[in-house]
DOMARFI-93009 format. One record per atom (N, C-alpha, C): residue in three letters; x, y, z. Coordinates in steps of 0.05 Angstrom, whole numbers, padded with zeros to 5 digits, always signed. Each point is the difference from the previous one (the first is absolute). Layout:
<rs>
ALAXYZ...
</rs>
This chain:
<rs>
UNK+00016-00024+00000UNK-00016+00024+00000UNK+00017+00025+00000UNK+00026+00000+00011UNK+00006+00017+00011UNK+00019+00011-00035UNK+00012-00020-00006UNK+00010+00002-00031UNK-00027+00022-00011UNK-00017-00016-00008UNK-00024+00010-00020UNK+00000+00026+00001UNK-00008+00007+00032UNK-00003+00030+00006UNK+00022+00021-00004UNK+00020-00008+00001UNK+00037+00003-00011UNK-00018+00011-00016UNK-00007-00018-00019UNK+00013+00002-00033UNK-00034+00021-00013UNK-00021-00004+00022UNK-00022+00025-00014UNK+00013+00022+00008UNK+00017+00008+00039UNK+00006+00029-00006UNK+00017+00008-00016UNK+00022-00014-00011UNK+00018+00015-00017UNK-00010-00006-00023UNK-00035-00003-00012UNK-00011-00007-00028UNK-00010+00039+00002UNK-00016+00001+00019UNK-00016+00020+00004UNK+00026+00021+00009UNK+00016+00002+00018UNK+00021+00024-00005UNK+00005+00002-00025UNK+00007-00012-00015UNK+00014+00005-00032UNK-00025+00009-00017UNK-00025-00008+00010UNK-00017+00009-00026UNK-00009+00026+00020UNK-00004-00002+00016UNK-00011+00035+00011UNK+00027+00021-00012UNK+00022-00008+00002UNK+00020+00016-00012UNK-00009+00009-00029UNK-00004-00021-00014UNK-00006+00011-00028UNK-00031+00011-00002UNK-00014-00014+00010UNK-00023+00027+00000UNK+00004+00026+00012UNK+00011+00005+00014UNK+00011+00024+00013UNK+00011+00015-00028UNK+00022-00017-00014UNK+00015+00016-00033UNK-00028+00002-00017UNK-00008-00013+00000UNK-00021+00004-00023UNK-00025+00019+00010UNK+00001+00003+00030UNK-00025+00020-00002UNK+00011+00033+00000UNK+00041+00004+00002UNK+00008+00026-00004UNK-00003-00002-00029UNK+00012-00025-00012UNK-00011+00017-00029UNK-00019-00001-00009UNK-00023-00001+00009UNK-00027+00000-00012UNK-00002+00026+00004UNK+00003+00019+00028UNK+00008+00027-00001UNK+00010+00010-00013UNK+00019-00015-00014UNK+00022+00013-00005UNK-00015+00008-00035UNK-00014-00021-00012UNK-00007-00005-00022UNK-00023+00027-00005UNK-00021-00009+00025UNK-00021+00021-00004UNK+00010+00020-00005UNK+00016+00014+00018UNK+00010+00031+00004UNK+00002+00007-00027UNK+00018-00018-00013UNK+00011+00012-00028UNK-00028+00005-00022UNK-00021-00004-00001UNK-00021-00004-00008UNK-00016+00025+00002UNK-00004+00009-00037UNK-00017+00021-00002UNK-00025-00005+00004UNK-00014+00013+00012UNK-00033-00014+00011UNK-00002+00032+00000UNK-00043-00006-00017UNK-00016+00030+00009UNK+00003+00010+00025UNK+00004+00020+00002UNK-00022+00009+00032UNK-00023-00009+00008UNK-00015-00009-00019UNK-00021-00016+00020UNK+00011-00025+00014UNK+00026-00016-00014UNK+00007-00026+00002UNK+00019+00004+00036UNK+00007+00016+00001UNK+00022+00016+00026UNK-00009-00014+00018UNK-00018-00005+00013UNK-00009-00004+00027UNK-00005-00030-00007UNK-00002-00010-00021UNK+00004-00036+00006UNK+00028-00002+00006UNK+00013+00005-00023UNK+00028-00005-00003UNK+00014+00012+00037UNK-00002+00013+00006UNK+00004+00007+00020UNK-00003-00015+00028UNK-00032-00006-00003UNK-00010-00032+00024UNK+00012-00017-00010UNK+00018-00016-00034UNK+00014-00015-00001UNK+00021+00001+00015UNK+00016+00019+00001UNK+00028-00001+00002UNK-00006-00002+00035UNK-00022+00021+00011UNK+00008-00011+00034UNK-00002-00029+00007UNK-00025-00015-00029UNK-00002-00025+00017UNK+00025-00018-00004UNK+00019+00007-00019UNK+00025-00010-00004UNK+00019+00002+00017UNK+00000+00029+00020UNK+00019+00005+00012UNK-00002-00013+00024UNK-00034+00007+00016UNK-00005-00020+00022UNK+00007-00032-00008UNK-00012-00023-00029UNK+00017-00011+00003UNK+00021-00014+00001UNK+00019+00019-00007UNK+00029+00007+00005UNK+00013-00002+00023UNK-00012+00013+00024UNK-00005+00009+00022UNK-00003-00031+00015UNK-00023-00018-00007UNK-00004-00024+00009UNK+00019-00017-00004UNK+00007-00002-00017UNK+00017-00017-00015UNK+00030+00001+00010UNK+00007+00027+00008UNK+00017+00006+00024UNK+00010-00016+00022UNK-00027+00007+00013UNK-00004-00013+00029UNK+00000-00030-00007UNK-00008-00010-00020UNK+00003-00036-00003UNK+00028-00001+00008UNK+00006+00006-00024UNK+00034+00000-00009UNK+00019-00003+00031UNK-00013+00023+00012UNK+00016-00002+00032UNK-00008-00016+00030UNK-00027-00005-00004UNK-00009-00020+00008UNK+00012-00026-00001UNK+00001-00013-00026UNK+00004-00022-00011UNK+00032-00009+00006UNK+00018+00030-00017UNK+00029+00003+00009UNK+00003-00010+00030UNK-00012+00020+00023UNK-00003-00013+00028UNK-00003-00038+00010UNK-00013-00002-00019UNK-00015-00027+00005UNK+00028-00015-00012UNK+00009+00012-00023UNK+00027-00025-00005UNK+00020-00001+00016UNK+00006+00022+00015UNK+00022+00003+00014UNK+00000-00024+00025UNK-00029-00018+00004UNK+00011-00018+00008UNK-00001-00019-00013UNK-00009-00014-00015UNK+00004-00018-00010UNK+00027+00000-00025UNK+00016+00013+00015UNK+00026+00007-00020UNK+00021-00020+00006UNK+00008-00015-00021UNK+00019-00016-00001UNK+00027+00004+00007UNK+00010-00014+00014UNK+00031+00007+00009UNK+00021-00023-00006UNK+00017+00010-00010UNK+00027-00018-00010UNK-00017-00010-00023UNK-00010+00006-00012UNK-00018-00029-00022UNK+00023-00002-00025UNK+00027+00024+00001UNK+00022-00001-00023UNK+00019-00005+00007UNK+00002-00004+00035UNK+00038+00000+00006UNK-00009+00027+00015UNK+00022+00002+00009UNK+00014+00021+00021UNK+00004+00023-00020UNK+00019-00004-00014UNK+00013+00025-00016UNK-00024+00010-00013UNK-00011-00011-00023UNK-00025+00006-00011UNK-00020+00014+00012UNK-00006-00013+00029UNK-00016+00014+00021UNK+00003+00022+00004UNK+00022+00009+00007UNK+00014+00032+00000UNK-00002+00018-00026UNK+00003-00011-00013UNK-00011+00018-00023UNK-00018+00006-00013UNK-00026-00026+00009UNK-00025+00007-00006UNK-00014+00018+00027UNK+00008+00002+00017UNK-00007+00013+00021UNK+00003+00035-00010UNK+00022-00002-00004UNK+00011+00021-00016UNK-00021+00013-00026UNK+00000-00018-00008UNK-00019+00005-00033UNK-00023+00010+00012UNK-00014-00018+00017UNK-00031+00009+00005UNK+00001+00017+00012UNK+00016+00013+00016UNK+00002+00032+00017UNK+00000+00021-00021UNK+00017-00005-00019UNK-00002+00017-00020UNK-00025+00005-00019UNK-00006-00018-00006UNK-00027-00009-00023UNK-00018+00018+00028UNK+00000-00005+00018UNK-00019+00010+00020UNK-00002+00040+00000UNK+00029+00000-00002UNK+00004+00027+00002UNK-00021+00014-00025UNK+00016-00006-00017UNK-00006+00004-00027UNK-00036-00008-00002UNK-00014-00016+00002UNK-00024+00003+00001UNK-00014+00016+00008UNK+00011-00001+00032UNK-00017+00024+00016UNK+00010+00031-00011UNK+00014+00010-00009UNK+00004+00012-00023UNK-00016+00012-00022UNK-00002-00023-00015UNK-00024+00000-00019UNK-00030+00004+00004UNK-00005-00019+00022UNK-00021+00005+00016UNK-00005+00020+00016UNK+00012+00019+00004UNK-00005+00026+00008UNK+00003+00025-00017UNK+00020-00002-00017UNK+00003+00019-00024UNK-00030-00007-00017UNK-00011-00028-00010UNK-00020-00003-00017UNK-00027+00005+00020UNK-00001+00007+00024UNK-00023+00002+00007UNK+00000+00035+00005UNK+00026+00009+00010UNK+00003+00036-00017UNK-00011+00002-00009UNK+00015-00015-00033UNK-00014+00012-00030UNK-00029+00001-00001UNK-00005-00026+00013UNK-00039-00007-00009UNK-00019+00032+00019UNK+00016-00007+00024UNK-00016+00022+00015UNK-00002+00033-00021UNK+00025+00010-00002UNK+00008+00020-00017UNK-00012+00004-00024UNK-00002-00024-00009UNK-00015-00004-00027UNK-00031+00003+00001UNK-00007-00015+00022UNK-00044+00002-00003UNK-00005+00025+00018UNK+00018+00006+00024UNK-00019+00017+00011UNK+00021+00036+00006UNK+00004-00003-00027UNK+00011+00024-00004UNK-00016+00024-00002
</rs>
């Protein structure tokens, strides 16, 4: 059981990640998009409902992240390897949260400007 559940949170971290990419550029897409003035105020309820869920998709992401941190494998490469994947995921971590804060900037900046 404990495998299975392993293997749905890090199914669902990785896909909330990419729905998270795909709902900045759905923002990202609309924005660029000549629409009437009458059209303004859909396009507009689009993009918040993109950003809220953006916003959700967030909180999975770190939720879920939380949730692997125990069921996280140790030594599963060796010693040496261990150290440098420890290494890797601190970084990849950096760099995410990163992204994930700069792209939730942009979205904010972008709909409720």
């Amino acid at each position: 059981m404990k495998k299975a559940f392993t293997i749905f949170i890090g199914f669902l971290h990785d896909f909330a990640a990419g729905c998270w990419a795909a709902a900045m550029f759905a923002i990202y897409w609309l924005n660029r998009q000549a629409v009437p003035p009458e059209s303004s105020d859909v396009i507009l309820g689009l993009k918040k409902q993109f950003f809220y869920f953006g916003i959700v998709c967030v909180l999975i992401v770190f939720a879920t992240g939380a949730g692997r941190t125990f069921t996280y494998a140790n030594n599963l490469y060796g010693e040496n390897a261990e150290k440098m994947r420890r290494k890797m995921l601190i970084l990849k971590h950096i760099v995410l949260f990163s992204v994930f804060g700069l792209g939730l900037y942009w979205g904010w900046t972008t709909v409720f400007r």
